[in-house]
C-alpha positions in Angstrom: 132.6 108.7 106.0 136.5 108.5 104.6 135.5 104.4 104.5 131.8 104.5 102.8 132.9 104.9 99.5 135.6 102.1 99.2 133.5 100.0 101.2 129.9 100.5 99.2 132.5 99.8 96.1 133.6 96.6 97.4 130.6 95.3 98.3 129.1 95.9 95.0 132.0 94.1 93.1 131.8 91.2 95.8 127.8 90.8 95.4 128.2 91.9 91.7 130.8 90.1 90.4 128.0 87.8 87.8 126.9 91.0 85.9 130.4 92.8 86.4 132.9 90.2 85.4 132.7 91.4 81.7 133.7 94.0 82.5 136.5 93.7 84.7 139.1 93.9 82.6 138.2 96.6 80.8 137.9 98.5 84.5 141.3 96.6 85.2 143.0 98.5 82.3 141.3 101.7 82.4 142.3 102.0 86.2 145.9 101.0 85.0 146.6 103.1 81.8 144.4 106.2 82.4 142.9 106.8 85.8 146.4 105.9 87.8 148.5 107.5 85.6 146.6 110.6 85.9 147.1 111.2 89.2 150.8 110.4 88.7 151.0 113.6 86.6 149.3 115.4 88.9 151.3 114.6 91.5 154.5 115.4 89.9 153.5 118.1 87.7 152.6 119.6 91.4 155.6 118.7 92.8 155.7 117.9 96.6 158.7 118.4 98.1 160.6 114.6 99.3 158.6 112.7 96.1 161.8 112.2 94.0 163.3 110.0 97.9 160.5 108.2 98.3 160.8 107.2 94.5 164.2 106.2 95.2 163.4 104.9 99.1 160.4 102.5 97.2 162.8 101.0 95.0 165.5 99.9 97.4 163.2 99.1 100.1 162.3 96.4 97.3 165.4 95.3 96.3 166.5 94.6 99.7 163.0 92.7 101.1 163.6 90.6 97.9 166.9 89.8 98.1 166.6 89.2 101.7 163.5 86.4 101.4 165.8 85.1 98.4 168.6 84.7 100.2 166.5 82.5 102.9 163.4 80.8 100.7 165.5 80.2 97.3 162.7 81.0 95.8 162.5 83.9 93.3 158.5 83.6 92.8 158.0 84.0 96.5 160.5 86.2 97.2 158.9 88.8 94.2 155.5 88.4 95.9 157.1 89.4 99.2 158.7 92.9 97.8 156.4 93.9 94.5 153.0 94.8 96.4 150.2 96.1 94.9 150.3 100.2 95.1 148.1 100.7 92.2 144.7 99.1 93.0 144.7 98.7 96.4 147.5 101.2 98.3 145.3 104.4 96.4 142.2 103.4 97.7 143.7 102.5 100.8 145.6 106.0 101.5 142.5 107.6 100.3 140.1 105.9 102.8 142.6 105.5 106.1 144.4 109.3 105.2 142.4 111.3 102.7 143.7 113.2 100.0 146.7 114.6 101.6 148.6 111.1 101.7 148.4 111.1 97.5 152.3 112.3 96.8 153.7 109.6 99.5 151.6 106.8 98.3 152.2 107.5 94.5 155.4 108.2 95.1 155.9 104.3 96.4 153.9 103.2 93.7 156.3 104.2 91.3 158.7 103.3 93.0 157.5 100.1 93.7 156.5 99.7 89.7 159.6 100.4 88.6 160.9 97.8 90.6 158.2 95.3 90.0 158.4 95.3 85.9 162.2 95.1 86.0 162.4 91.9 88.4 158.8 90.3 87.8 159.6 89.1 84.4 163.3 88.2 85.0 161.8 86.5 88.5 159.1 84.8 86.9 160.8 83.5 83.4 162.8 80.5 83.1 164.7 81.9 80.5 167.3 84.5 80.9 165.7 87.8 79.4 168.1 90.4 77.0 168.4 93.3 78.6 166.5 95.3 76.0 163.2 93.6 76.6 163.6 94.4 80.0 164.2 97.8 79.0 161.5 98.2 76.8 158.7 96.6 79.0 160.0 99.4 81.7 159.7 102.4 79.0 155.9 101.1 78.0 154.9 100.7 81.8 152.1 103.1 82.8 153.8 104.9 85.1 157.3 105.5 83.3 154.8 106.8 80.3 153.2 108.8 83.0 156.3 110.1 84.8 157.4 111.2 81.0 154.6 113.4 80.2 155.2 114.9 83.8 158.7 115.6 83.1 157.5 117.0 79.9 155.0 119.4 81.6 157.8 120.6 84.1 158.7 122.6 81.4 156.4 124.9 82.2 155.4 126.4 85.3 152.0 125.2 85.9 151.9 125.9 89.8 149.4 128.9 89.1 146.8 126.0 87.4 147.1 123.7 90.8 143.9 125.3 92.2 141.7 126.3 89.1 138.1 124.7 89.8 138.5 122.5 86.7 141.8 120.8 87.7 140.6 120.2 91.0 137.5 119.5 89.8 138.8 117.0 87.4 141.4 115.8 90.2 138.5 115.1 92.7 136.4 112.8 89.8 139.4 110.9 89.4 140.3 110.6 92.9 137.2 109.0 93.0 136.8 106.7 90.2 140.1 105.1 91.5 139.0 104.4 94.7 135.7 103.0 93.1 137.6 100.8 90.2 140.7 99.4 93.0 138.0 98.3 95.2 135.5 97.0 92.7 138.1 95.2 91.7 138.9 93.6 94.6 135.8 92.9 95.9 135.1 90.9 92.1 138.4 88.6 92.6 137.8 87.7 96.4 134.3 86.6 95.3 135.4 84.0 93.5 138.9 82.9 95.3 139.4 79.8 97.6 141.8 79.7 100.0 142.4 77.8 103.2 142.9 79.0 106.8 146.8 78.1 106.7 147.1 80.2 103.8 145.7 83.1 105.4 147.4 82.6 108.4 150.6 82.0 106.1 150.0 85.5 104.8 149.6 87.4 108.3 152.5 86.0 109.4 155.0 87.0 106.6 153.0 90.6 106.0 153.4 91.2 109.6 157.2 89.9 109.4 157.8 92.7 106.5 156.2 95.7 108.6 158.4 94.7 111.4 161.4 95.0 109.1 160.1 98.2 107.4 159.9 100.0 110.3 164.0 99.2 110.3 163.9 101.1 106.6 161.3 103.7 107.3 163.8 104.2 110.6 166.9 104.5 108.0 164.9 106.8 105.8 163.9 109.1 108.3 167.5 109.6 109.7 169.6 109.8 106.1 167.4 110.9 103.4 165.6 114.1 103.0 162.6 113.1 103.5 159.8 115.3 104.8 159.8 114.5 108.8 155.6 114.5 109.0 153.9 112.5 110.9 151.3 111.6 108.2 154.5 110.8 105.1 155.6 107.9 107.6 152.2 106.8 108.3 151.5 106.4 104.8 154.8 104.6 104.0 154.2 102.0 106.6 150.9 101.2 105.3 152.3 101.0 102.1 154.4 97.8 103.8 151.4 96.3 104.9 150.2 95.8 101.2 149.0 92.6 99.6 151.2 91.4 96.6 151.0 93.0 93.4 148.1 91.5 91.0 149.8 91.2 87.4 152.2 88.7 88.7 150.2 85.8 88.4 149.8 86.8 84.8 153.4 87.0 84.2 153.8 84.0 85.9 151.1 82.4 83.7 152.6 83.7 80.7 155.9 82.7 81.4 156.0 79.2 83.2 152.2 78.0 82.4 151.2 77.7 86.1 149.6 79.9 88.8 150.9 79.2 92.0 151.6 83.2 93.1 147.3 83.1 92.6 147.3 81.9 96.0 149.6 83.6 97.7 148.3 86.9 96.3 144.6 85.9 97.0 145.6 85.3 101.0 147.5 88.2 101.3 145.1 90.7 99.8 142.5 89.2 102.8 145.5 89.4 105.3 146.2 93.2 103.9 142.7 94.0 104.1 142.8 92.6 108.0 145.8 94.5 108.8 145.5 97.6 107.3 142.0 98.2 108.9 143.6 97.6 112.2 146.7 99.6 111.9 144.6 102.5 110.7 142.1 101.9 113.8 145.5 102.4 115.7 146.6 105.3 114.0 143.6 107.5 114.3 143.6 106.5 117.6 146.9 107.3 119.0 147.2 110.3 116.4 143.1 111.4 116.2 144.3 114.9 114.4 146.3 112.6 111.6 
């Protein structure tokens, strides 16, 4: 039943996509700025215990699998499309539908983490001009989550604990849990409508998404035996899932914006099908070997 919903939202932005494409980015930016960002200040208002490590595990893990395709490929495009993967419409829905709401702290944690990382390197990756350090600065402090992650800090202020459970927050919690898993895969299912790609390209894609879990399990490995993180079966789950993510969606825009062309279109088109391929059967593994997860 976890699946039903992101899949009946899929299939109506795949089979939809003529009368829905108007509206896509409208659902594009109200997933984005609103919906996401509320269930960032949940999440931290309601602290869980190990968020503030995986915030800092997600933004190293990222430094390091860029800097490590860099150092091979020479190429910075490539390389951000390898480590900036896309948490916020797909790895929600995702840990929603293979975990359920308990997986919501670990994957937003690595979304933010991820974030951060993303809108300091994608414009300094993607422009052929060397950026002041104050633009970079300033797109970070107007990204969604950073906005997010202030009004949190804001509300920490106060202890709200005693509000975690009223009906209306979790209420309002639950409606939002669910319009994010509708929009992400919506979404989705809209852009792979109406995207191309060959069988090498897809075949491209498995093979370097599979490469990065392979490594990950090397950080996850790392994480579990020198950082505070939570040791729960279901926190490390979630994590490598998160590895097994599809690159992140705005960076053909940036790229677009910044050099005129679209190449990363491709290479995010194939690796949201390879994602979608290998995070179906890495949950089917999961739930088998750990039915109780």
């Amino acid at each position: 039943m976890a699946l039903l919903l992101p899949l009946i939202s899929f299939l109506i932005g795949y089979r939809g996509v003529h009368y829905l494409k108007s509206i896509r980015p409208l659902l594009a930016t109200l997933l984005a700025r609103l919906l996401i960002p509320l269930v960032i200040i949940y999440n931290m208002v309601f602290y869980k215990e190990g968020s503030l490590w995986l915030i800092g595990f997600s933004i190293l893990s990222s430094i390091v699998l860029f800097s490590l395709f860099y150092f091979f490929a020479k190429d910075k495009l490539r390389a951000l499309c390898f480590s900036y993967l896309n948490g916020v419409w797909l790895g929600l829905p995702f840990a929603l539908a293979v975990f359920g709401p308990d997986a919501m702290p670990t994957i937003i944690a690595l979304y933010i983490g991820g974030s951060l990382f993303g809108n300091i390197s994608a414009v300094i990756a993607v422009s052929q001009a060397r950026q002041h350090w104050t633009f970079i600065l300033k797109n970070v402090l107007q990204s969604p989550p950073v906005i997010a992650l202030s009004i949190a800090a804001i509300l920490s202020f106060w202890d709200l604990s005693r509000f975690e459970f009223e009906p209306i927050v979790q209420w309002t919690y639950a409606a939002n849990k669910f319009l994010v898993t509708f929009a992400g895969m919506c979404i989705l299912g809209m852009w792979l409508s109406q995207v191309r790609i060959q069988l090498s390209d897809l075949k491209r894609s498995l093979l370097l998404i599979s490469g990065r879990f392979i490594f990950a399990l090397l950080l996850a490995a790392g994480a579990y035996a020198f950082l505070p993180i939570p040791h729960h079966v279901l926190t490390y789950s979630v994590m490598m899932m998160y590895f097994l993510l599809p690159p992140a969606a705005n960076i053909v825009a940036l790229e677009t914006y910044y050099q005129g062309t679209g190449i990363s279109a491709k290479y995010i088109a194939s690796g949201t099908i390879a994602s979608t391929i290998l995070i179906g059967v890495y949950s089917v593994l999961v739930h088998t070997m750990m039915p109780t997860l």
